[in-house]
N, C-alpha and C positions, 0 to 999 in steps of 0.2 A: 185241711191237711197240709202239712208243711213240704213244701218240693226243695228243702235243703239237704245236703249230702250228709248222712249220720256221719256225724264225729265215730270217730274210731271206728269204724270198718273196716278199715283197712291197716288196723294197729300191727307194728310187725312185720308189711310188706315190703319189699324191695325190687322198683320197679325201674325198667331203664325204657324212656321214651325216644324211639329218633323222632329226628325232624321236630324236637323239643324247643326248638327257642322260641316261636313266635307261632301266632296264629292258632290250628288246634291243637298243633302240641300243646304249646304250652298251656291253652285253654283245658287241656285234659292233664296235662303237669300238675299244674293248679288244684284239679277239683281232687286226681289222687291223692295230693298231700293234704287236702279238707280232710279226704276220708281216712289220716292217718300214716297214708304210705312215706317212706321216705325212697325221692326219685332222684335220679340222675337223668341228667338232658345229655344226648349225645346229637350232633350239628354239625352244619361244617365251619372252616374256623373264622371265618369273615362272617359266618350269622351270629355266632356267639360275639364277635369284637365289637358289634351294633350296641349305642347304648338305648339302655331301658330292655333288655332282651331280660327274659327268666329263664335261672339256672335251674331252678330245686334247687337237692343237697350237695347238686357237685351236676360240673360238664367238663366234657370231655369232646375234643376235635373229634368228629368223624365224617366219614365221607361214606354211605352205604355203596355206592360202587363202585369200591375199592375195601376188595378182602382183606389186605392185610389193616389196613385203618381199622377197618371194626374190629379186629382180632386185638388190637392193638386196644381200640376205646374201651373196650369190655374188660380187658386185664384191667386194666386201671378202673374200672366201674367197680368188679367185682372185689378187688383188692379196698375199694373205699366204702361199700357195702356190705364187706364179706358173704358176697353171694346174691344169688337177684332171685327171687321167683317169681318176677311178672313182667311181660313186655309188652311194649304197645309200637308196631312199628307203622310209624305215624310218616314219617321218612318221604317225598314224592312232589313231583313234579306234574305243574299245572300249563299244557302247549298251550299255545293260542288256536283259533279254530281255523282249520284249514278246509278247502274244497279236497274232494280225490284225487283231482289234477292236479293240485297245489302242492302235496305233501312233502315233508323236506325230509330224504330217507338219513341225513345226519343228526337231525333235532331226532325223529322216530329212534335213531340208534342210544341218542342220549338218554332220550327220555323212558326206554325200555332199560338202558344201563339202571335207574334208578330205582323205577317202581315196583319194577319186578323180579333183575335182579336182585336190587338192595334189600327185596323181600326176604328172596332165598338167601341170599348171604348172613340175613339178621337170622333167622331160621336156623339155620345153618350153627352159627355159631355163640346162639344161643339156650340150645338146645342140651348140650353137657351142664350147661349150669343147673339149668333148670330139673334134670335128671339128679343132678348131685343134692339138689334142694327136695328131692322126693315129688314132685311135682308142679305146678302154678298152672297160670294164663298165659296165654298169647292173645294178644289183638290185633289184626289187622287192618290197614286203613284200604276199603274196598270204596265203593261211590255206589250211587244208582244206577250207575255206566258201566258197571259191572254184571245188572241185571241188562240193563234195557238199553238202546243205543239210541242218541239224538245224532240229528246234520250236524256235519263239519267236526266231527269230532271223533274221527276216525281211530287216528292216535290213540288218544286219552281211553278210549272205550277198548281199545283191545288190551292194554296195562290192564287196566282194572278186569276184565275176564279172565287176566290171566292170575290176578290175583288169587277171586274166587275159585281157582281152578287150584292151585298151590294152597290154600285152605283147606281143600275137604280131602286132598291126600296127606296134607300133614297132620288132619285131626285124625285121621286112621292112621298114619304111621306113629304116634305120642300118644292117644290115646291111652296105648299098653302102660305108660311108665305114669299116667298121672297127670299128663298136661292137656290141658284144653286149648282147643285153637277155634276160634272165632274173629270174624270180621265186621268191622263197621260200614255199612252202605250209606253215607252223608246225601241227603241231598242239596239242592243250592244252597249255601251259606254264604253269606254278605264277608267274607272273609276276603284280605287285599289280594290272595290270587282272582277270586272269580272278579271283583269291581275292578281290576285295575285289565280282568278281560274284556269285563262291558263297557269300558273307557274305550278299549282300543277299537271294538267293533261300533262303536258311537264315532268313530275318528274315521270309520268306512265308509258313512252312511246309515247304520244303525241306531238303533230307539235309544234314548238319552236312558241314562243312568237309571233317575226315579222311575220313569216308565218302563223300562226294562227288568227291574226289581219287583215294581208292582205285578207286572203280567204273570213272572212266576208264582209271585205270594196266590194268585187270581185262582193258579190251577190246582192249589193246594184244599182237600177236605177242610183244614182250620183257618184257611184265607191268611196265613200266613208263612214265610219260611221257615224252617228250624235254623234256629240257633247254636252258635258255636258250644255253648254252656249247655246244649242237651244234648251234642256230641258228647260230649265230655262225661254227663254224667252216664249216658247208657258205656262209655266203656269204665268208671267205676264198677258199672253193673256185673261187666262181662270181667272183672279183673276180682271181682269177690267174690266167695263163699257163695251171695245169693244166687248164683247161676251156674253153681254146681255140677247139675246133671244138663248143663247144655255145652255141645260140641259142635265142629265141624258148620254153622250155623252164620248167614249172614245177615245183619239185626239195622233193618232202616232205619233210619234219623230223617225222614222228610216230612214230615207236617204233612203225610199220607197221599204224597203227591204217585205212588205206585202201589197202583190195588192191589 
């Protein structure tokens, strides 16, 4: 059986990714325009001025925390689109791992600015579109850290709860009008935030790179990590037709690293 994205699935949609220029944005940029969509990357503007960055069909400066910027990206999205009915807010920031004792409450303030606010603010104000479009998807980028909490990762683990938490009220508040809201729970991906994490904790005293990489793959059912490319495709999944009658729902990508 072929594990390629059908062509045209997604024929017709219009989709605005944050955090679209590099890594799994754009690895989910990517796989929606396989499946037909045409996307807009929304960024901020020194990741878009990177070269080798992917646009899709158009980008736009955005900054998710800061409302007026998004209010700002999405008129011009929608203006180039005329109308979006799919979003993927991919958008977020990856701390380094700190002790409890460690915790730096101005990076905590930053890094809440993004993940969660940027959540709600995308949320927020993408939501009239989406109503005026009669419906769509929303995706949200949640982690495993959203279910489950590891050491030194205080931070990052309370974002993402709160994620989860801002999903299952907004699958009940959109619900009525036709839109779906669903989250992705990734787990480790070899993506340059987590390695250029395990770089730093290797620069501590922690386990080199390969050996660090491997011990996850180790605890995985399939002896392997999931890949950015099957992020990508389960939020095709969750941005189609085929997952219709699923809401409010947080859908792992770990190579069944959480039973």
């Amino acid at each position: 059986m072929s594990d390629t994205i059908p062509t045209g699935l997604l024929d017709g949609r219009r989709v605005v990714v944050t955090g679209g220029s590099r890594g799994l944005g754009a690895a989910i940029g990517q796989a929606l325009v396989a499946a037909g969509a045409r996307v807009v990357v929304l960024d901020l503007a020194q990741a878009l001025e990177m070269p080798g960055v992917w646009t899709g069909s158009g980008a736009f400066p955005c900054d998710v925390a800061d409302e007026a910027s998004v209010e700002s990206a999405l008129q011009q999205t929608t203006a180039l689109l005329d109308g979006i009915d799919g979003v993927v807010a991919n958008a977020g920031l990856v701390p380094p791992w700190r002790e409890t004792e460690g915790l730096d409450l101005d990076e905590w303030d930053r890094v809440f600015a993004v993940n969660v606010r940027g959540i709600a603010v995308t949320l927020k104000h993408t939501t009239p579109h989406l109503k005026k479009a009669g419906g769509g998807s929303i995706v949200l980028m949640a982690s495993i850290n959203g279910v489950v909490s590891h050491p030194r990762q205080m931070l990052y683990t309370a974002t993402k709860h709160a994620v989860v938490g801002i999903l299952k009220a907004a699958a009940l508040d959109l619900g009525p009008h036709g839109i779906r809201v669903n989250a992705l729970a990734p787990g480790p991906i070899a993506t340059d935030a987590l390695v250029s994490r395990i770089d730093r904790r290797a620069e501590e005293g922690g386990p080199a790179r390969a050996d660090a990489l491997a011990a996850l793959a180790a605890q995985t059912p399939l002896g392997r990590i999931a890949l950015a490319e099957e992020v990508a495709k389960a939020a095709v999944f969750l941005t189609s037709g085929l997952s219709s009658g699923i809401t409010g729902r947080v859908l792992p990508v770990d190579a069944g690293l959480i039973p």
